[in-house]
C-alpha positions in Angstrom: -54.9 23.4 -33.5 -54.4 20.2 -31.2 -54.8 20.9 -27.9 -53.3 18.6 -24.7 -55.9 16.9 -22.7 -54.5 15.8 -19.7 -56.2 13.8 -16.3 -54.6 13.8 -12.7 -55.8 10.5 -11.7 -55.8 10.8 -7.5 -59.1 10.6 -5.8 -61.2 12.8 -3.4 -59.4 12.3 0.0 -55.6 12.8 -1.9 -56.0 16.3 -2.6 -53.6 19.1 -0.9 -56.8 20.8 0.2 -57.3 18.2 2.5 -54.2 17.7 3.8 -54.6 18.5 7.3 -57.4 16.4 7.9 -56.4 13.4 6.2 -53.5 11.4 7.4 -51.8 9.6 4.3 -51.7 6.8 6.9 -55.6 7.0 6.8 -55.9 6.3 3.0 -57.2 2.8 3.2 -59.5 3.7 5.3 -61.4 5.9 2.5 -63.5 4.2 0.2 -62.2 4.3 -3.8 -63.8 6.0 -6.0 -61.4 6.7 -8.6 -61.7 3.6 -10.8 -65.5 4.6 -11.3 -65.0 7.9 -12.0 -61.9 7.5 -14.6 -64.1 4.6 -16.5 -66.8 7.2 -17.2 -64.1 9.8 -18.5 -62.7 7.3 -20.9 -66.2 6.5 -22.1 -66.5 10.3 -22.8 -63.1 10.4 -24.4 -64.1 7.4 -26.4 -67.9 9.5 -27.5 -65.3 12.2 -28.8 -62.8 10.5 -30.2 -60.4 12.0 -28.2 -57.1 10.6 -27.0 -55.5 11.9 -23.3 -52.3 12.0 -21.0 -53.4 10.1 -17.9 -51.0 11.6 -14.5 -51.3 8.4 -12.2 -50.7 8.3 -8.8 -48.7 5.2 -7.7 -50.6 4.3 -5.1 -53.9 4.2 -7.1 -51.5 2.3 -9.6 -51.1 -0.1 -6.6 -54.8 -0.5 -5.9 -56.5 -0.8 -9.2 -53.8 -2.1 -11.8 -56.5 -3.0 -14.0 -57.4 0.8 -14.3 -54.2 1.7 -15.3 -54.2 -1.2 -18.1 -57.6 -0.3 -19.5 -56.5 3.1 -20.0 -53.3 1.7 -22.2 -55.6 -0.6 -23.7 -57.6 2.5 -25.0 -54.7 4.0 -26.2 -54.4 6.9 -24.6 -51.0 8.1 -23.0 -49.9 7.1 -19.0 -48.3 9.0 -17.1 -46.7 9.7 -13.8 -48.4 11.7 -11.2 -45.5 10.9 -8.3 -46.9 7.9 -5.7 -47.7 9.3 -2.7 -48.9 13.2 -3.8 -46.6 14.8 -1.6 -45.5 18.9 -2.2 -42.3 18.8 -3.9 -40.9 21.2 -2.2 -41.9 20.0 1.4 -40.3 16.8 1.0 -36.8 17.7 -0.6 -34.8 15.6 -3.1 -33.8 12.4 -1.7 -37.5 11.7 -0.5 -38.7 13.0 -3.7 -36.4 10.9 -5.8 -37.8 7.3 -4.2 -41.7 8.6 -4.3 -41.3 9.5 -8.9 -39.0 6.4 -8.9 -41.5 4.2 -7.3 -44.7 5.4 -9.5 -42.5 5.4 -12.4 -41.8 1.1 -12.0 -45.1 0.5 -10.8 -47.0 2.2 -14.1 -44.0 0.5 -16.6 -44.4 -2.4 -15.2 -48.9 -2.4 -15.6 -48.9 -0.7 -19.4 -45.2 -2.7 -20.5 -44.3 0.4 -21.6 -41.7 3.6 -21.0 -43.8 6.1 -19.1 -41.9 9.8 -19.9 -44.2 12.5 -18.4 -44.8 13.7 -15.2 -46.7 16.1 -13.3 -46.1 16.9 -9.9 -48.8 17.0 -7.1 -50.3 20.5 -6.8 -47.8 21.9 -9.3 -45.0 22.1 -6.8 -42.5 22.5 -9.0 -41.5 26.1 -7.8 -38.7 28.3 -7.5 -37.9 26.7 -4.5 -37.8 23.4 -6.1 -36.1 23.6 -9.2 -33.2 20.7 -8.4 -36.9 18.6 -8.9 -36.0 19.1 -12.8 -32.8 17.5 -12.6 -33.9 14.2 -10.4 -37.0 13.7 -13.2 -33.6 14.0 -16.2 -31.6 11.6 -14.0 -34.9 9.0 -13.6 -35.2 8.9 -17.5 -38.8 11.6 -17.4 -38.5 13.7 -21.1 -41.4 15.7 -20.7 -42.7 17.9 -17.3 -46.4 19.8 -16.5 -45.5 21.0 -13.8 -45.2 24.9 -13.7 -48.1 26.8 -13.5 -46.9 30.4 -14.4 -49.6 32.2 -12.1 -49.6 33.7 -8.5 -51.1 30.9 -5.9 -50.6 30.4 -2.3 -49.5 27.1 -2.8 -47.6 26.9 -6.7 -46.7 29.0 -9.3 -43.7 30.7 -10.8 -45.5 33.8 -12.6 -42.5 34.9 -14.6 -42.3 31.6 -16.2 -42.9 31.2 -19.4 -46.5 30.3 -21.0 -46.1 27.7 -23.8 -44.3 24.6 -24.3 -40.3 25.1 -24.2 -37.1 23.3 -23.5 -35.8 23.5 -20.1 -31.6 23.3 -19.7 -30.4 21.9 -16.6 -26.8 20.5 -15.2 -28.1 17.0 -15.5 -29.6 17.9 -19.2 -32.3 18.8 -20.9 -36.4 18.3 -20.5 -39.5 20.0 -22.1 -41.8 22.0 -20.2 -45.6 22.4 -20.6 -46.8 24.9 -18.5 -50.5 25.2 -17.4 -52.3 27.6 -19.9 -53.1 30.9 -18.8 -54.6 34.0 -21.0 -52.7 37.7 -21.1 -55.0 40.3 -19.9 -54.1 44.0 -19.9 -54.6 46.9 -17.7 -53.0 49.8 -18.5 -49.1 49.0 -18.4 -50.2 45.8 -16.0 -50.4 42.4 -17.3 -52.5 39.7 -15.3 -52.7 36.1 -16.5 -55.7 34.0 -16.1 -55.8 30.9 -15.5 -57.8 28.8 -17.8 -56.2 24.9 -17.9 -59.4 23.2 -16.2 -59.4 22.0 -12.4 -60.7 24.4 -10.0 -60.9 27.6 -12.7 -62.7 24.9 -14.8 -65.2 24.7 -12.2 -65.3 28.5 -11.3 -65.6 30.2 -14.8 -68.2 29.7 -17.1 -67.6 27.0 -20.0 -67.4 30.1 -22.9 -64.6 32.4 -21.0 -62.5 28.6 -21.4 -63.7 28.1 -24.7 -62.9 31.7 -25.8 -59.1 32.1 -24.7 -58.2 28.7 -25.4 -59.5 29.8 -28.9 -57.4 32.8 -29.1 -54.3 31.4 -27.8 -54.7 29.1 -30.8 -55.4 31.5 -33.3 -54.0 35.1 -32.0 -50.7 33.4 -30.3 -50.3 30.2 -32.6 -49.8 28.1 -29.1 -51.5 24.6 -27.9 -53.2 25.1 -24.6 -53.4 22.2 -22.0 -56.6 21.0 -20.1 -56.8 19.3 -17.0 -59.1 17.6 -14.2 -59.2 14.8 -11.9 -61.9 12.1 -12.1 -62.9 13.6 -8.6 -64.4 16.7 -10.0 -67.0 14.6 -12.2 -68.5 13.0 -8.9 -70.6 15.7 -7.0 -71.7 12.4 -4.9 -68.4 12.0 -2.8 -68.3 11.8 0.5 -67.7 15.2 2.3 -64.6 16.5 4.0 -64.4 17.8 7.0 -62.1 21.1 6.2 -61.5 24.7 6.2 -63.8 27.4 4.4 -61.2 27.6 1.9 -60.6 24.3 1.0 -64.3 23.5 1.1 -64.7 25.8 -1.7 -62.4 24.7 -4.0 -62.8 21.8 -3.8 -66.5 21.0 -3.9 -67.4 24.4 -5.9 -69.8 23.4 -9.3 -68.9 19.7 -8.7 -72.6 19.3 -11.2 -71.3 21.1 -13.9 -67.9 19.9 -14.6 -69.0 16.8 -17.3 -71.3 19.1 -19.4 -68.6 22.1 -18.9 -66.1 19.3 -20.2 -68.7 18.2 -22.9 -69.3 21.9 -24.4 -65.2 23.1 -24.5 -64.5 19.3 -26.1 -67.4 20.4 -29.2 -65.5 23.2 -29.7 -61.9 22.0 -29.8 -59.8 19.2 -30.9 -57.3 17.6 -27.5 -55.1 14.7 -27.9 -52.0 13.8 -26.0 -49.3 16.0 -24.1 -47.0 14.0 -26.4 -48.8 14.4 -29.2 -49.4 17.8 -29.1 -45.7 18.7 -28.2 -44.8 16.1 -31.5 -47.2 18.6 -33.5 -45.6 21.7 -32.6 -41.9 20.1 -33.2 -41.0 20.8 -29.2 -38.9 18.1 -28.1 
């Protein structure tokens, strides 16, 4: 079965983790990594055959256009990733509406093309942020990855559902692919694990990923989706400053995540969010 491969394309200092000591003011004053990192991935993609859904941030859009047409040019799928990777649901709906509406013109107008997906920064499409569906139907957006049905302190709706469906809202319809998780049962207790790739790529060993994506192909008869940032294939990066927490996740197993990526791509096949969703007639 086809299985989505998807990349957030932010760099190091963008991430929520760091949030409190970065100022988005301050950006500039990091140096980019980003366009590097994202050439080596689509080098990979290109060893494998494989074809992605790049999630752009505007602002990288801004400062590397030529990234952004290389990855056209190599046919994969772009994307929109929002502009400024703000929480959804910390910003509201009119400030939300200018920061997808921005990315959105910058990436049409560097690949000449419609760009319909989006994935919101840190998965902060939530309960609390629902009316986000609507403003992405309203901006012309016909596909969302944005729900991660798991607990988290920062995301998650863990009663929504696992696989790729079709969202009805008052401004109409969009399709949603959630973040792939993997049923386990206690007793009468169900637990989902999460195993799309970012910092549970890094954590858990390259077989426990390989193994339910696997079964949720052949026992469920559902695509998963993989993701990562170029970020977590450059153990080099400068170092944060930042909390215990925040430290961990984001610097855990930095060594490991290209030949992680290199042993779950041997033993699956990953194209495009929209060609995956094409495959499994979910429009």
């Amino acid at each position: 079965m086809l299985n989505a491969l998807t990349i957030d394309v932010e760099d190091y200092f963008q991430v929520n983790a760091f949030a409190r000591s970065i100022r988005y003011e301050d950006w500039d004053n990091y140096p980019l990594r980003v366009e590097a990192n994202t050439s080596r991935i689509l080098d990979l993609l290109d060893e494998f055959d494989f074809k992605a859904t790049f999630y752009i941030l505007g602002w990288i859009a801004e400062r590397v256009p030529g990234l952004v047409r290389e990855i056209s040019r190599r046919g994969h799928e772009i994307a929109c990733h929002g502009y400024a990777h703000q929480l959804i649901f910390a910003i509201g709906p009119d400030a939300f509406r200018e920061d997808v509406r921005r990315a959105k013109r910058i990436l049409e107008d560097l690949c000449g093309e419609q760009v319909c997906s989006y994935r919101a920064p840190s998965y902060s499409i939530t309960k609390n942020s629902l009316w986000a569906l609507d403003i992405l139907i309203e901006e012309g957006f016909v596909r969302d990855s944005s729900i991660f049905p798991v607990y988290h302190d920062t995301y998650g709706m863990p009663d929504a559902p696992r696989f790729p469906y079709v969202i009805q809202r008052q401004a109409g319809s969009i399709t949603e692919f959630p973040l792939t998780t993997y049923r386990l049962h206690a007793g009468k207790s169900e637990y989902r694990l999460p195993i799309a790739g970012g910092g549970y790529l890094r954590l858990l060993p390259a077989q426990i990923l390989i193994w339910g994506i696997e079964r949720i192909n052949r026992q469920e008869n559902q695509p998963a989706v993989l993701y990562f940032h170029p970020w977590e294939i450059d153990p080099d990066q400068p170092r944060i400053k930042a909390g215990l927490k925040s430290t961990f996740r984001h610097y855990l197993n930095l060594r490991k995540t290209e030949s992680k990526l290199r042993k779950i791509f041997a033993a699956g096949r990953f194209s495009t969010m929209k060609a995956v969703l094409q495959q499994q007639s979910v429009q």
